[in-house]
TILUM-294689 format. One line per field, with one value per residue (C-alpha): residue number from 1; x, y, z. Coordinates in nm, 2 decimals. Layout:
<atoms>
nr: (NUM, ...)
x: (X, ...)
y: (Y, ...)
z: (Z, ...)
</atoms>
This chain:
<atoms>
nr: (1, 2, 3, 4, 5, 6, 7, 8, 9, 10, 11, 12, 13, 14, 15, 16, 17, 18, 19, 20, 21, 22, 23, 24, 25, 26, 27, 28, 29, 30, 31, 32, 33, 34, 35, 36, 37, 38, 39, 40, 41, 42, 43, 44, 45, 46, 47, 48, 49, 50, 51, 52, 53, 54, 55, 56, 57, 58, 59, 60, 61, 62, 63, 64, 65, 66, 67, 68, 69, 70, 71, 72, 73, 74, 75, 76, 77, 78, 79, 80, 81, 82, 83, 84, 85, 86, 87, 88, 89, 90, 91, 92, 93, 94, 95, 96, 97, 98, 99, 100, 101, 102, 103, 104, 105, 106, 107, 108, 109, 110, 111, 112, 113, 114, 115, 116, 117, 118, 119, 120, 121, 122, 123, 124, 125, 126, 127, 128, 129, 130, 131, 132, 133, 134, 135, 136, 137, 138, 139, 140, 141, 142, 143, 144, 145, 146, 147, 148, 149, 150, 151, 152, 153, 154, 155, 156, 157, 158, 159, 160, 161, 162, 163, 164, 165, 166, 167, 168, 169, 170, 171, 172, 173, 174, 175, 176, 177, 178, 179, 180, 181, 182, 183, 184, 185, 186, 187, 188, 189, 190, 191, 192, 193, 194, 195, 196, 197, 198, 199, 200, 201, 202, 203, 204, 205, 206, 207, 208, 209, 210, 211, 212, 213, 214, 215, 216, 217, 218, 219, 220, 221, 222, 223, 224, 225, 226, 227, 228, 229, 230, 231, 232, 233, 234, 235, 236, 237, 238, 239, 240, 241, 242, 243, 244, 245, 246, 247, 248, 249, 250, 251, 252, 253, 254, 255, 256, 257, 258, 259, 260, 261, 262, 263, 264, 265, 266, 267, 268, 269, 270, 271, 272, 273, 274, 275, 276, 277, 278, 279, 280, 281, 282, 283, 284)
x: (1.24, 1.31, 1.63, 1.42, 1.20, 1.48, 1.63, 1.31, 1.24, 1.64, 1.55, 1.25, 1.43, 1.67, 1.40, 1.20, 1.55, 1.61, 1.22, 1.18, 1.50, 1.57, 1.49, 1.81, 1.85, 1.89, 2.25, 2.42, 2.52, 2.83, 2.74, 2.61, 2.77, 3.16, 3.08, 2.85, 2.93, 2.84, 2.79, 2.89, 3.20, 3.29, 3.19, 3.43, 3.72, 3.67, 3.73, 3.99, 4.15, 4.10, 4.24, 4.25, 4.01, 4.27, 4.34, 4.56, 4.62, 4.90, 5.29, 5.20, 5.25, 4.88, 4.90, 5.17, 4.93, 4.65, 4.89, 5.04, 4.70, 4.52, 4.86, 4.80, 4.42, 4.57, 4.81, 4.52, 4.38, 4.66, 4.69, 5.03, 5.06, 5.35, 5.38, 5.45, 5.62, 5.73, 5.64, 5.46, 5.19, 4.86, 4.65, 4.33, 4.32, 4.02, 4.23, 4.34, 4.69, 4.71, 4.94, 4.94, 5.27, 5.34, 5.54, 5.28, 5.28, 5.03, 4.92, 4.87, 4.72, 4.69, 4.36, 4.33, 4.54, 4.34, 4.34, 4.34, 4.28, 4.26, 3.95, 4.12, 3.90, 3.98, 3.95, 4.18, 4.36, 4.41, 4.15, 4.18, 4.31, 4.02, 3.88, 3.95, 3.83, 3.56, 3.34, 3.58, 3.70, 3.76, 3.46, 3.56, 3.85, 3.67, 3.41, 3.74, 3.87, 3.54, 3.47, 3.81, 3.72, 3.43, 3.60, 3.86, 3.62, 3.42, 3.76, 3.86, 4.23, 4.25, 4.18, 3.90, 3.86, 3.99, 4.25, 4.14, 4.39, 4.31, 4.45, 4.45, 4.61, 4.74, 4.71, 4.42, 4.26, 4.57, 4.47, 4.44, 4.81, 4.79, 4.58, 4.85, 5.13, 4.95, 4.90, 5.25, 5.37, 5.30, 5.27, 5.04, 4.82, 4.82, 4.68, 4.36, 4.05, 3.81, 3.79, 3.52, 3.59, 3.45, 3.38, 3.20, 3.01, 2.94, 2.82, 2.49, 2.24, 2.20, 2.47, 2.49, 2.63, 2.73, 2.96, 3.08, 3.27, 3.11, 3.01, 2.91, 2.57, 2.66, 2.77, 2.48, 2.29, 2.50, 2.43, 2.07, 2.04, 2.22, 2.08, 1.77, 1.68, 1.83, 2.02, 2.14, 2.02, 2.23, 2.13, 2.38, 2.63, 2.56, 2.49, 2.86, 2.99, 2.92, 3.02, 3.38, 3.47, 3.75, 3.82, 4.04, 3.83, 3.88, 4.25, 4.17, 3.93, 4.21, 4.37, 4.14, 4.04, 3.72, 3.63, 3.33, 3.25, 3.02, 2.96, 2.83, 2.76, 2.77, 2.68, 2.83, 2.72, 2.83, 2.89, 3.04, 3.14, 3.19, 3.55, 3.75, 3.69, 4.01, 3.86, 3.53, 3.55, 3.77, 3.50, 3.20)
y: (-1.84, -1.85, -1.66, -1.36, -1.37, -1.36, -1.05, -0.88, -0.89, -0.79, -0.48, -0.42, -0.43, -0.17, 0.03, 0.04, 0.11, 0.44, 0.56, 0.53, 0.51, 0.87, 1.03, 1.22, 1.44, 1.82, 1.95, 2.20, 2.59, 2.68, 2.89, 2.58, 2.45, 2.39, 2.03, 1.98, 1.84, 2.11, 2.02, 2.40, 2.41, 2.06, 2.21, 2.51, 2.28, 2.11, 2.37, 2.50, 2.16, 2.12, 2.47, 2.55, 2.20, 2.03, 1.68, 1.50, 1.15, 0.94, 1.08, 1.43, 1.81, 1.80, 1.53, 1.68, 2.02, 1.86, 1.68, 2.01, 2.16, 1.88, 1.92, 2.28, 2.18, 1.97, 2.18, 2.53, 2.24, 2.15, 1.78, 1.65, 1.45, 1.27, 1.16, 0.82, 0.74, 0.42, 0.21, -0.08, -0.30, -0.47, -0.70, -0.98, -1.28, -1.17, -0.89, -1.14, -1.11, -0.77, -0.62, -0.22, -0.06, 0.24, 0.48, 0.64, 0.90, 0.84, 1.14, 0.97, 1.23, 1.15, 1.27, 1.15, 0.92, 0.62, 0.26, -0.06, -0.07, 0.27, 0.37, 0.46, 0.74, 0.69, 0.86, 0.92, 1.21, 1.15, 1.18, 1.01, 1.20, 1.26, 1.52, 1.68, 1.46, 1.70, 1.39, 1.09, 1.12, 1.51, 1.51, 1.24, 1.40, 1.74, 1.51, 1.38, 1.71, 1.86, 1.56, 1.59, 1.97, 1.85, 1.59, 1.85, 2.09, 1.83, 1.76, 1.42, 1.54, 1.47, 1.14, 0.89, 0.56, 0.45, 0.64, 0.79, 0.75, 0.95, 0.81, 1.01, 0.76, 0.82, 0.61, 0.45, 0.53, 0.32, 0.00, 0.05, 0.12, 0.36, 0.13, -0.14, 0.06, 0.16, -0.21, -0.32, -0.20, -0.46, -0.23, -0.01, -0.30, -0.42, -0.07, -0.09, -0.21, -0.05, 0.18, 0.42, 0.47, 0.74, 0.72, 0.86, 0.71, 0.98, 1.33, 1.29, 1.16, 1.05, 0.92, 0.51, 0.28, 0.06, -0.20, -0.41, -0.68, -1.02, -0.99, -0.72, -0.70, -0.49, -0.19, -0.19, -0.21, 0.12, 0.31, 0.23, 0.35, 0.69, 0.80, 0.93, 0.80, 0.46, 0.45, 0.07, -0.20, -0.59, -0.55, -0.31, -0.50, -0.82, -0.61, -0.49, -0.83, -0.86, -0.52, -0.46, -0.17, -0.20, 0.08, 0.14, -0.12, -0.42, -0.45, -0.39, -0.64, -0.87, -0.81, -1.02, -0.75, -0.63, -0.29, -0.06, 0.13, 0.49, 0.61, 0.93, 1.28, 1.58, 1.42, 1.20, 0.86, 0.58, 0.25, -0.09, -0.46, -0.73, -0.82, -1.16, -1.37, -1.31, -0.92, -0.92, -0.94, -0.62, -0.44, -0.53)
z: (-2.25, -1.84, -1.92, -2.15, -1.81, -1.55, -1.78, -1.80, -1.41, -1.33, -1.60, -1.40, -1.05, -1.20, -1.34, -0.97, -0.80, -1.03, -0.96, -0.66, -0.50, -0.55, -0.21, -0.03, 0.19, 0.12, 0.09, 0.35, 0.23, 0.31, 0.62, 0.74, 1.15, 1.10, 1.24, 1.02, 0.63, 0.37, 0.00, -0.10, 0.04, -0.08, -0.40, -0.34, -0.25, -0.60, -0.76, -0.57, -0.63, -0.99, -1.09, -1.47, -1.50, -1.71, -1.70, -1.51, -1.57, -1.39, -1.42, -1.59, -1.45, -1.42, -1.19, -0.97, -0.98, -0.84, -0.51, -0.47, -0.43, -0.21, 0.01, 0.03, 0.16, 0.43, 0.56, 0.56, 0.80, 1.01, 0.85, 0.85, 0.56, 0.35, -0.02, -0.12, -0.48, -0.60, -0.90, -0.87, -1.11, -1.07, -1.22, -1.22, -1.40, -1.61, -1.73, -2.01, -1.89, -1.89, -1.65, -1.62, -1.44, -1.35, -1.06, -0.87, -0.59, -0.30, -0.01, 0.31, 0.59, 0.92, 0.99, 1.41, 1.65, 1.79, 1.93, 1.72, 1.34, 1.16, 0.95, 0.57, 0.41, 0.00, -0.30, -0.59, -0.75, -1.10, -1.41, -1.74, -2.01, -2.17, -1.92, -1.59, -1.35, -1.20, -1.12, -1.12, -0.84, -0.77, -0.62, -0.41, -0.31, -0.21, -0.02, 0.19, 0.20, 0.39, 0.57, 0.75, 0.81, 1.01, 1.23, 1.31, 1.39, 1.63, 1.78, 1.63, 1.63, 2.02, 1.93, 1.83, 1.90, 1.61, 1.42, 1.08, 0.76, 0.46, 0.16, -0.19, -0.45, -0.79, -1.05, -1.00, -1.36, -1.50, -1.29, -0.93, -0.92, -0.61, -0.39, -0.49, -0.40, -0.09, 0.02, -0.07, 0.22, 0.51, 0.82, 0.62, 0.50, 0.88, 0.99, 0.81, 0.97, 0.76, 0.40, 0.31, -0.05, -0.23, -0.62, -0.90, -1.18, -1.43, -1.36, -1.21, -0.96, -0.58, -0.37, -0.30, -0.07, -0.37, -0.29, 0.03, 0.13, 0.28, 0.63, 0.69, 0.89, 1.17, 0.98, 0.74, 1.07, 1.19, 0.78, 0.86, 1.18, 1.11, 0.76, 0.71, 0.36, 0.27, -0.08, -0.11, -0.25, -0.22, -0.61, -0.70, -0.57, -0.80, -1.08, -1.07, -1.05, -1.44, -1.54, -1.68, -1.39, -1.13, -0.83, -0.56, -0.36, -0.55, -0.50, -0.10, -0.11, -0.25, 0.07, 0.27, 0.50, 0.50, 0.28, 0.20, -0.08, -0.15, -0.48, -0.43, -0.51, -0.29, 0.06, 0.36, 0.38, 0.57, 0.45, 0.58, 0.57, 0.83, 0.99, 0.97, 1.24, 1.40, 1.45, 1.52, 1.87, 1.91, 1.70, 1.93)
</atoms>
């Protein structure tokens, strides 16, 4: 009976989350300020980026389409940026012993030169092979894309305080396999002290700061004091712990360092997590 009771009140919390945790703010046209994040031309650099809308699941033309075209984003900007291939595999113990592999090719801008630990914006490339991907995750990666046309346009490219990665990994539909091959790599797994990652969950709805890493008061303090409407809840975040999903997070939470995590739609938000102990006093 106290567990019928426990579900009914978590069903309830969801429900009141869903009504009433709605409110966003309005989205920016596309002659909104340069420095400014605008949802319509995020929306047209989706579809620039998606092309003929076909799917484009790890290893296929598709795939190689869509890097070609996020490339050709980066360089309209000025972005230097490299691609990574190499194979690699990944796995979690409560993947029954299921170990996905897979060569994968990673594009790793350099967004703006800075001090200390670098700030890794992330999103992936590929789709399943079931659709295009319009959702999960292109419109994370046109969300990157215009949010690195705003910092260049407030000047971040001089330099910031910390430097600013962006990562666009492949593979991750087939198990994370980007983000693994990403962090295989020692001196780029020592560069990060923070991720923004930017994900989808079907085709609809508000944008969330979903998921964070332990410790991480201070930059929930900093979301809170520079968003308007608040859309988190510390709910979310144990709801997900029972529910058979993985992203590009949960292999760099593996890592020990501390990651954040947006699943949104349309508009910036900024989300965060605490440091190891080792950091926290370089972060002050």
């Amino acid at each position: 009976m106290v567990r019928i009771w426990a579900l009914a009140a978590l069903a309830a919390a969801i429900w009141l989350l869903s009504v009433f945790g709605q409110a966003r703010p309005g989205a920016l046209p596309a002659d909104a300020p340069l420095t400014q994040f605008s949802a319509a031309r995020a929306d047209a650099a989706l579809g620039r980026i998606l092309g003929n809308q076909a799917p484009h699941p790890v290893g296929s033309a598709n795939a190689e389409a869509v890097r070609a075209r996020i490339l050709g984003e980066l360089a309209a900007m000025d972005v230097h940026a490299v691609t990574k291939t190499g194979m690699t595999c990944y796995s979690q113990r409560r993947w029954d012993n299921n170990i996905p592999c897979g060569t994968v090719t990673n594009i790793v801008a350099g967004v703006a030169p800075g001090a200390g630990k670098a700030i890794l914006l992330l999103a992936h490339s590929d789709s399943v092979a079931a659709g295009p991907g319009a959702g999960d995750d292109g419109s994370g990666v046109a969300i990157l894309l215009e949010v690195i046309r705003a910092l260049k346009a407030r000047g971040i490219e001089g330099g910031a305080e910390r430097p600013v990665i962006a990562l666009f990994t492949d593979g991750e539909e087939a198990g994370m396999l980007g983000a693994a091959h990403y962090l295989s790599d020692p001196l780029q797994r020592a560069r990060i002290g923070a991720v923004i990652n930017v994900e989808a969950r079907g085709n609809k709805g508000p944008s969330y700061l979903f998921q964070t890493s332990a410790g991480n008061g201070k930059l929930i303090d900093l979301y809170a004091a520079r968003v308007q409407h608040y859309a988190t809840s510390s709910l979310y975040g144990e709801i997900y712990k029972y529910m058979p999903n993985d992203t590009d997070l949960t292999p760099m939470l593996a890592t020990g360092a501390v990651r954040f995590c947006c699943y949104r739609r349309w508009r910036p938000c900024w989300c965060g997590s605490g440091l190891p102990p080792t950091a926290k006093s370089s972060w002050a």
